[in-house]
N, C-alpha and C positions, 0 to 999 in steps of 0.2 A: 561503593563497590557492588560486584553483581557475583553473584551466584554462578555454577557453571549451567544450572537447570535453566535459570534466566535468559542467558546469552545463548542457549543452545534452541528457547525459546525463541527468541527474538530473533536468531540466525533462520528458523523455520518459516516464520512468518513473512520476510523477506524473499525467502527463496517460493513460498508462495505466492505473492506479488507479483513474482515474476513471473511463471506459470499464469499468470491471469493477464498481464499488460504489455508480456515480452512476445516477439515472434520470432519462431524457428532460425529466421534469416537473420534475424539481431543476432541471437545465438552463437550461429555460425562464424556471424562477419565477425562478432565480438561488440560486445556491449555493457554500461556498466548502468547497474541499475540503484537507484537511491530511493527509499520508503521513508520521505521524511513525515514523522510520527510528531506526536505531542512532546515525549519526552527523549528520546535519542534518533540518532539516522543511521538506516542498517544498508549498509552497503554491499551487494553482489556485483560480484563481477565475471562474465559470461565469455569465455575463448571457446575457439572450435567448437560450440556448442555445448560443453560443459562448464559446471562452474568451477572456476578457477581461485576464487579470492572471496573470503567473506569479513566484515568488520563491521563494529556497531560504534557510532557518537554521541557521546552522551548530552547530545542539545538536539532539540527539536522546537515546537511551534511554540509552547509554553513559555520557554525563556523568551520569545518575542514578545508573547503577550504581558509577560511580567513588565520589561522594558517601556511599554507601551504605558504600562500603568504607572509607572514610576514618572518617566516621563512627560506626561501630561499629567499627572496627579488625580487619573479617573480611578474606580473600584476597580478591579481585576476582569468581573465579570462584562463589565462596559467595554472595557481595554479586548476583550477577546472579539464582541461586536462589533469595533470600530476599524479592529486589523482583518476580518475578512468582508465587510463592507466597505470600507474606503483606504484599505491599506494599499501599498504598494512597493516593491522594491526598491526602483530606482526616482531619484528625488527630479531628475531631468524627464521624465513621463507624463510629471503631476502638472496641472496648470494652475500657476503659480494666485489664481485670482479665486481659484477654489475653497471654498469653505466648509466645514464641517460642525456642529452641535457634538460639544467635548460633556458627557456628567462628570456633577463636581463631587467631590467627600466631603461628608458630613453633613447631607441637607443643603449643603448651598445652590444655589443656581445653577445651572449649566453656561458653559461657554461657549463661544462664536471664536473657531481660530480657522487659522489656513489647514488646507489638506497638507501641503507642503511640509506643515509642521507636525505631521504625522508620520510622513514619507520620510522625513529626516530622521527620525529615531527608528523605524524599523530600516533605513538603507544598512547602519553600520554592522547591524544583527548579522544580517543577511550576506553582508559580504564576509564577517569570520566567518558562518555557517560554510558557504561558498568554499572561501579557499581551505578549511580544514578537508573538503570533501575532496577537495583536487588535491591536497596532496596524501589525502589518502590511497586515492586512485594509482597518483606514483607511487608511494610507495610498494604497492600491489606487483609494478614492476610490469605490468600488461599495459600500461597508458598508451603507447606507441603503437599497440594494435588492438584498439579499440576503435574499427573500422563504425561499427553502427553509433557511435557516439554515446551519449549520457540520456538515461532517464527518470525521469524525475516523478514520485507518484508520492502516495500518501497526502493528509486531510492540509498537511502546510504548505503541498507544493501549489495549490491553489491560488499563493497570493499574486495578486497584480504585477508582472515585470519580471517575476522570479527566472522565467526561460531569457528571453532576453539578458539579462544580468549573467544567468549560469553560462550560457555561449562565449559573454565577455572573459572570464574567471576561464572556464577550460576550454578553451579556445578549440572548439569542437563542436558538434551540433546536438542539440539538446532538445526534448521534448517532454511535454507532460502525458503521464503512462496511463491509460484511463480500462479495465477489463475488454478484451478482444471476447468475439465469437461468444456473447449471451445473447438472450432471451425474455422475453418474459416483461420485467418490470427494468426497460433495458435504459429510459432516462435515470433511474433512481441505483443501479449497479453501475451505470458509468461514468463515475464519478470518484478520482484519484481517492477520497477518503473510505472508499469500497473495497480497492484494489486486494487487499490481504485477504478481508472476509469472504470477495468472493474465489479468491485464489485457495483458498483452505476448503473452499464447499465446494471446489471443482475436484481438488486432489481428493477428497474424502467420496464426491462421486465414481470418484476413476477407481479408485482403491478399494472400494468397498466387497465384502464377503455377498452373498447371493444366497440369502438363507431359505431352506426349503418354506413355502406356506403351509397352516393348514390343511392348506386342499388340497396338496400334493402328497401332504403325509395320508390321507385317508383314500388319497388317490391309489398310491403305492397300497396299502395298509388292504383297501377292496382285490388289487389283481391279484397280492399272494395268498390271499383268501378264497377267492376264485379257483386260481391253482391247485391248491389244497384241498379244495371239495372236487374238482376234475381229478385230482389224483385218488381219492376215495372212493371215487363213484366208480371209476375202471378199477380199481378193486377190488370193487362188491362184485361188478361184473365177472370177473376172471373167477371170484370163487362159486358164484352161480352156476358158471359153465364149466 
């Protein structure tokens, strides 16, 4: 169970996300956007340009990688390597003659297995992930004008096949959501596991108060001082004469 603080949390970070990967014109058209995370997937959903629908999944990249590890019987920490190095969604992608180096538990040796037997255990993850998210979509009750189709961001939607598979499932057009219109260090911000952070460091740009500087304070601080002695000095004056 989650907190209301939590989900009010994770409702922001989303709609942040979006603000960083969404354009105007998705907006408009209507679009639905997914921040699949490590541990749930937070769903907005974008009519006429406002948001119309929010909803959080309690699954994310983690439970793949658990599967991964169970699966193939590697550490967790191996299992989380090998899904975004040689992972993929769909088992019809992989070529079938491809191999992979699996670590084993407990000291033992590593393994020599097919990629395919990789793909196979993250495919079925990925397809409950999939159709929970579509029919969350419906249920939202916008599926039917959601002109600019599905996007897909955060550090999970990175895996191999995932766009392709989500096209399949919501039979709609689907893309990976990566920060629009930065700067700077613009390989390493655009990058779907960026998407929120830099979506919160743009709202907190836009948003921010405009605090006087010191030097404005001393700036101000000198002219009514200034003032002050001109209104003195014509005083001196007036009683001289």
């Amino acid at each position: 169970e989650r907190s209301g603080h939590q989900v009010a949390g994770l409702v922001l970070e989303s709609l942040a996300a979006g603000e960083a990967c969404i354009s105007q014109d998705e907006k408009d058209l209507g679009v639905a956007l997914v921040d699949m995370g490590g541990g749930t997937c937070d769903i907005v959903v974008y009519v006429n340009g406002a948001v119309a629908y929010t909803s959080v999944l309690p699954i994310g990249g983690q439970h793949l990688t658990h599967d991964i590890s169970v699966g193939l019987r590697t550490p967790s920490t191996e299992a989380e390597i090998l899904k975004k190095k040689y992972g993929c969604a769909m088992t019809s992608l992989v070529d079938s003659n491809e191999t992979i180096e699996v670590p084993s538990v407990g000291g033992r040796n590593p393994r020599i297995l097919s990629r395919m037997s990789l793909a196979e255990v993250i495919e079925p993850r990925i397809e409950e992930t999939l159709n929970l998210i579509h029919a969350e979509i419906m249920k939202s009750g916008y599926a039917d004008i959601i002109g600019a189709g599905v996007v897909l961001t955060g550090g999970a939607s990175l895996l191999e096949g995932l766009i392709e598979f989500g096209e399949f499932i919501f039979e709609m057009p689907v893309r990976r959501g990566v920060a629009l219109k930065t700067s700077g260090l613009t390989e390493l911000v655009q990058n779907p596991g960026f998407t929120t952070a830099v979506g919160l460091a743009k709202y907190g740009a836009d948003h921010q108060e405009i605090k006087p500087t010191k030097v404005d304070f001393f700036e101000k601080l000198k002219i009514k001082v200034s003032h002050l002695l001109d209104g003195s000095i014509q005083g001196g004056y007036k009683c001289l004469n």
